[in-house]
Each structure stands twice: as C-alpha cells, then as structure tokens.
N, C-alpha and C positions, 0 to 999 in steps of 0.2 A: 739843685745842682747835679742831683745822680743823674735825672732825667735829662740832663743837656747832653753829659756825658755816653747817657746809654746810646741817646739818638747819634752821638757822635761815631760812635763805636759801630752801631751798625751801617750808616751809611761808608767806614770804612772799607769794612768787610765786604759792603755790596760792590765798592767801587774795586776793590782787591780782587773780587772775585770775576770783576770784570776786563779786567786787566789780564789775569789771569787766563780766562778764557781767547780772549783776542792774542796774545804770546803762543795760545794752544793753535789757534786758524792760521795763523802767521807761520809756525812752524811746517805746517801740514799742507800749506799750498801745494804743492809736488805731490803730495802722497794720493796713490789711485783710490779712488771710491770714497776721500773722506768727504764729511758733509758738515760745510760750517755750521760754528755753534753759537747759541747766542744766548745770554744769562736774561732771565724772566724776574722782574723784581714786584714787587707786592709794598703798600702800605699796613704797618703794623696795627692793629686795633686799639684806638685813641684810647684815653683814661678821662673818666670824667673826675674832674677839679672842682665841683661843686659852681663853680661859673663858666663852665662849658671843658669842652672835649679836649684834650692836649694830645697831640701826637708822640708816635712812641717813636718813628724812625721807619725804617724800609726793613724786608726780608726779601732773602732770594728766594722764589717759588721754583725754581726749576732751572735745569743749563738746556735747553731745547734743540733738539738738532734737526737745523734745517734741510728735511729733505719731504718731499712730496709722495706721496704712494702712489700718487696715479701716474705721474711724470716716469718712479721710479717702476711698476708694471710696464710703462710703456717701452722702456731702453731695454730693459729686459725681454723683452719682444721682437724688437725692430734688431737687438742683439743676434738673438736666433735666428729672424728669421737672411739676417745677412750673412749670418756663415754657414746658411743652408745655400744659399746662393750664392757663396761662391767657392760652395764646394760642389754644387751644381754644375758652374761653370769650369770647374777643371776636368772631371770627369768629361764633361761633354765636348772641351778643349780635345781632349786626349783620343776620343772617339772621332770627334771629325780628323785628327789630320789623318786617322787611319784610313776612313771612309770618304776622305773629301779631295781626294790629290785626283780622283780620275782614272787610276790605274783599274782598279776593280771592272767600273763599265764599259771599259775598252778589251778587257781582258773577255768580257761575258761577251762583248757584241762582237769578237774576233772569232770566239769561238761558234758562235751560235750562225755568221755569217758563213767559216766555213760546213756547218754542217749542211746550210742549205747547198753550200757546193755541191758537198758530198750528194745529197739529193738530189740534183741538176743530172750530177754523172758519178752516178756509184762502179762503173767501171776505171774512174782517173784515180792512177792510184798516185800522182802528187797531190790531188784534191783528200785523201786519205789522209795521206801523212802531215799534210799541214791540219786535218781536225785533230788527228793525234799529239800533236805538238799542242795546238792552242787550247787541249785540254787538257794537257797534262800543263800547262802554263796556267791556267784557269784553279786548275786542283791544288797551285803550289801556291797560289794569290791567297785559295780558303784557307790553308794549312797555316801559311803567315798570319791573315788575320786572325785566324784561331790561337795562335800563341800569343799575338799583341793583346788579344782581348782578355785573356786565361791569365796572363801578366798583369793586366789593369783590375782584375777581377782582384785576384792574388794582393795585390797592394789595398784594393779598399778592404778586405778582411784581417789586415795586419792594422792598419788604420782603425778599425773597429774595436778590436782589440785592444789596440793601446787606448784608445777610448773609455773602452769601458774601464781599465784601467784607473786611466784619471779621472771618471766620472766617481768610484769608489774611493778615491782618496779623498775627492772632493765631498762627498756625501758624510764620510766620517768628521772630517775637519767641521763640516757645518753643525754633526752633532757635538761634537765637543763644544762649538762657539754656543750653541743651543742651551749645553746645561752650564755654560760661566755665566751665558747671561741670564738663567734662571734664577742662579746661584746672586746674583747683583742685584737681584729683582728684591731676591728673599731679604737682603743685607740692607739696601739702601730705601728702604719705605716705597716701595714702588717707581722712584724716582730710573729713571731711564737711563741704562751703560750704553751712551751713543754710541764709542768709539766699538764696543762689541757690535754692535747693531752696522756699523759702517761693515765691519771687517767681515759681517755673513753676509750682507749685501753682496762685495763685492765676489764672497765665493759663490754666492749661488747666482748673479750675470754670468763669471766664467762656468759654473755647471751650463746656463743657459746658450753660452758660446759651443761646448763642445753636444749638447745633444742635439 
C-alpha cells in the first residue's frame, strides 16, 4: 500500500510541476527573449518483488528550456548585422541629399565653363567678373558642404559615445547575470536557471544590436 501511495505522490508532483511550468509559458508570452519551458520526466528505478520488477512512479529530470544555440548564434548575427545596415543606410541617406540634389555639379561646371571664358578672352572684363562670382559661388557650395559634413561627422561621434556607454552598462549587467547564474549552477545540482540564461541572451542580442 505505501508503494501505491508513493507512485501516487510522485506522479502528482510531476503533473504539479507540469502545470506549473505551462502557468510559467503562459505568463511569459509577451515577455522579450523568454524561451518556453518544458518539464523532462524520467521512470523511477523499479524494485524487484522477488516475482518481478515493480515500478516506483516518475521523477522530474530537468525543466528544459527550449531554445537552440545554433538558431540562437544565428539571430544574434542577422541582429547585428541589420543595425549595421541600417545605420549604414542613414548615414548614407544623409550624404546623398547633400551630394545628390545637383547643385554642387552645376556649381563646378558654371564655374569651370566660365573660366574657359576667361581663356577665350582674358581681356572681357564681364567674362572676369562672372569667373569671380562663380567661384566665389563654388567656394561657398564647399564651405556648406563642409559644415553639413563636420555636422554628420559630429553626430556619429556623440552616437559612439553614447554607444559605448551602453555597451558598458550592458557588459556589466551580463556580468552580474553571469555570476547569479553561476551561483544557481552551484545551488541547484547543475540543473539549468533558464530564466537567468533567457535574461543574458536577451542582453547580449541587444549588446549584438548596438555594436
């Protein structure tokens, strides 16, 4: 009778802790970076009866959490390498409408056309005054775009900055997660703290976002 009992007892506990688990995924749908869990259950080591083996019941072997390493290097990757592009692309957004409106090669071939004026007949002195103009028109196009550029220059080294910033907050946060879950490691028989293991994941993709 104990042994009904025990087997009873354990398959409780398995099904409790199964329940329990799915209440934890259910809760956490919404939450970024978590990764469903799913209870590992094991057969107990039967008792031999002297006319064969009797079972003892279920144990939980593990809460497992479903996440893939290789899937998980890959997003980590395709992370970075998209907010390199499209911080690629604003940078170079920003450059072309500098460079791409047309004013600049108009500006060069006004000027460069009057010079051959000037060359034609260096004695016209309107053909002078209009090189003079269209290069001092030319000199004030470089001087803009040197400020526009000096400006975009200026903003990605504030950007960097704050960067590095948060890439140090982020590095410290991951060491802290680094020693709770060593610390969980040391505690729990080697048995795995997912949700710590979620929660560095998800700092070190955002590390992966900002470098």
């Amino acid at each position: 009778m104990v042994d009904v009992f025990n087997v009873g007892i354990s398959a409780l506990v398995a099904s409790q802790r199964q329940l329990s688990t799915t209440g934890h995924n259910i809760a956490n749908v919404n939450t970024d970076g978590y990764s469903r869990q799913r209870v590992e259950q094991s057969q107990r080591a039967p008792q031999f009866a002297g006319n064969g083996f009797i079972g003892k019941g279920v144990s939980i072997t593990t809460i497992e959490r479903l996440a893939d390493n290789f899937l998980t290097s890959q997003v980590r990757t395709a992370t970075t390498n998209v907010a390199e592009s499209d911080a690629f692309l604003k940078l170079s957004t920003l450059v072309d409408s500098l460079l791409g409106d047309g004013t600049l090669p108009l500006a060069v071939q006004n000027f460069f056309n009057a010079t051959q004026d000037v060359a034609d007949d260096p004695s016209s002195i309107p053909a002078r005054a209009v090189l003079i103009d269209n290069g001092r028109s030319l000199a004030a196009r470089f001087d803009d775009l040197n400020a526009n550029l000096s400006a975009i220059a200026d903003n990605v080294n504030d950007e960097v900055r704050n960067a590095v910033v948060d890439i140090n907050s982020l590095a410290n946060a991951i060491a802290d997660i680094n020693e709770d879950i060593v610390k969980a490691l040391g505690t729990s028989q080697g048995q795995p703290p997912n949700d710590l293991l979620d929660q560095r994941e998800r700092l070190v993709r955002e590390l992966a976002r900002i470098t």
